[in-house]
N, C-alpha and C positions, 0 to 999 in steps of 0.2 A: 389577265383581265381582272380589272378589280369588282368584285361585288357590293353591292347596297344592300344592308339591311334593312328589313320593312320599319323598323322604328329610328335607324336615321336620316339625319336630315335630308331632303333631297339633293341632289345636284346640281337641278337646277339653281338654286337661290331662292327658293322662293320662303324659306323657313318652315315648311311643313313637313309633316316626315313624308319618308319616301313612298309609304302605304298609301298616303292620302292622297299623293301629286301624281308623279309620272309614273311610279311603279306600283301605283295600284293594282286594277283588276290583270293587267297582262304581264310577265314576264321579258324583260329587256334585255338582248346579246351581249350590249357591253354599256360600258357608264354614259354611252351618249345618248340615244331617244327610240332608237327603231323598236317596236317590237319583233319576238323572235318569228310569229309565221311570218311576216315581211320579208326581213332581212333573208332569213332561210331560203324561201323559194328563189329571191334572188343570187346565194350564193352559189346554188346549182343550177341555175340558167349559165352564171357567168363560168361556172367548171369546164362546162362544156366550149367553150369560148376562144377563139385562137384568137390572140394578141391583138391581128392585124387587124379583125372585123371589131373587136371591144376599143381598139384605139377611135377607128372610121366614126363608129357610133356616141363615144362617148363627146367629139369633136361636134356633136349635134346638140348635146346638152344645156347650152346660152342659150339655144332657139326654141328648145320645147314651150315655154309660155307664149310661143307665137300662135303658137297650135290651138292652145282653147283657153278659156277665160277660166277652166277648173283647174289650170296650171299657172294662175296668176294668185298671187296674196293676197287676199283681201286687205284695204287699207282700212286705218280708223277714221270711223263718223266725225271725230273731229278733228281738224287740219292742225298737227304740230308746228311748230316752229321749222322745225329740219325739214316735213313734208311740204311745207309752203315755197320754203326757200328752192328744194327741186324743182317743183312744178316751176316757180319763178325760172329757174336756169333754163329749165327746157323751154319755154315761151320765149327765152329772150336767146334761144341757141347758142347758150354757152356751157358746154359739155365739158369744160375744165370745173366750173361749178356743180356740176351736175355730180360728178365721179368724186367731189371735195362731201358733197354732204348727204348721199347715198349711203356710207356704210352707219350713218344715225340713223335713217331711218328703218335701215335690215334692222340696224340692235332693237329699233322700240317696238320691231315686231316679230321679231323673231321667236317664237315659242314652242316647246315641245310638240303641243297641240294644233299649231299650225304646219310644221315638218310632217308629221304625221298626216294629217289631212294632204296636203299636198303629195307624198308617197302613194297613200289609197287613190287619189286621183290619178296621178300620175297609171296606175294598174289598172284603173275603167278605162284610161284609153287604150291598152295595152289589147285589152280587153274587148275592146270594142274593133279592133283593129289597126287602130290608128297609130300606134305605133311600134316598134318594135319589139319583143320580147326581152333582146339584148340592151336597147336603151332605156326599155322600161327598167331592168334590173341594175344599171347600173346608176339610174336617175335615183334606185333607193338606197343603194347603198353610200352616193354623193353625198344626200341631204343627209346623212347619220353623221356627218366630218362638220369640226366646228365652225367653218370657214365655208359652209357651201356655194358652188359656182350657179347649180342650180336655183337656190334659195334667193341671191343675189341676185338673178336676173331675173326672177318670178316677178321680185318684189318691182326693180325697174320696168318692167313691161309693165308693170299698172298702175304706177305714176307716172306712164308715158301714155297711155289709153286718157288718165284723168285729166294731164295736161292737154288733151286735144293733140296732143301729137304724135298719137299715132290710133290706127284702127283698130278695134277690136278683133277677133280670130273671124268673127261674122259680117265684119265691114262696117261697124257703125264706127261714129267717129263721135268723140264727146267735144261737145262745144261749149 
């Protein structure tokens, strides 16, 4: 596992050192974002864990942002290029467009600080009952991988609520 030290640069990119960006106030497991009480409580929920039930439940993972709107990405105030162009696909239900320029808009929002929030969220519902212990833990150890399945469809499910095409976890529908 490689370490960051507090005066270099971060990892992410962003040119700041590591003290100032992602590895500020908390302590990180490995060079990608989770912090360690996170990831930790996770890795001993999943210890405990036979194969077959962490497969069942991870296989639910795509669908957790269906569940609540606190497991959806916030998008930005103002409509990208790439975000315009989805919403266009999905309005005109062409889901080969859709899946072409989806992974521009995960990259233009993809952030530390957004993984993160959606982790802690993903634990209130956890939390709240809603859903599993085992899916809650491994929805945070997913979003820590650079390629998240979770992250990915967060992001799609609310550019799919924004396109009207489809309903919120409460039922509204954006028009």
């Amino acid at each position: 596992m490689a370490k960051v030290g507090r005066n270099d640069p971060c990892p992410c990119g962003s040119t700041k050192k590591a003290k100032r960006c992602c590895y500020g106030p908390t302590r990180i497991i490995d060079v990608r974002i989770m912090p360690l009480d996170i990831t930790e409580e996770a890795f001993n929920v999943l210890r405990g864990t036979d194969l077959v039930e962490m497969r069942a439940e991870f296989d639910q993972l795509a669908d957790l942002p269906e569940t609540d709107l606190s497991v959806q990405v916030p998008l930005p105030r103002i409509v990208t290029a790439a975000l315009d162009e989805a919403i266009g696909a999905l309005q005109d239900r062409d889901l080969d467009a859709f899946d072409r320029v989806l992974p521009q808009v995960v990259a233009s929002v993809d952030t530390v600080e957004r993984r993160i929030d959606l982790a802690r969220n993903v634990l209130v519902l956890r939390d709240q009952g809603l859903i599993s212990p085992v899916l809650a833990a491994l929805a945070v150890v997913e979003l820590d991988r650079e390629e998240s399945i979770l992250f990915t469809s967060s992001v799609a499910e609310s550019i799919s609520v924004l396109a009207g095409d489809r309903a919120t976890p409460n039922g509204l529908l954006v028009a």
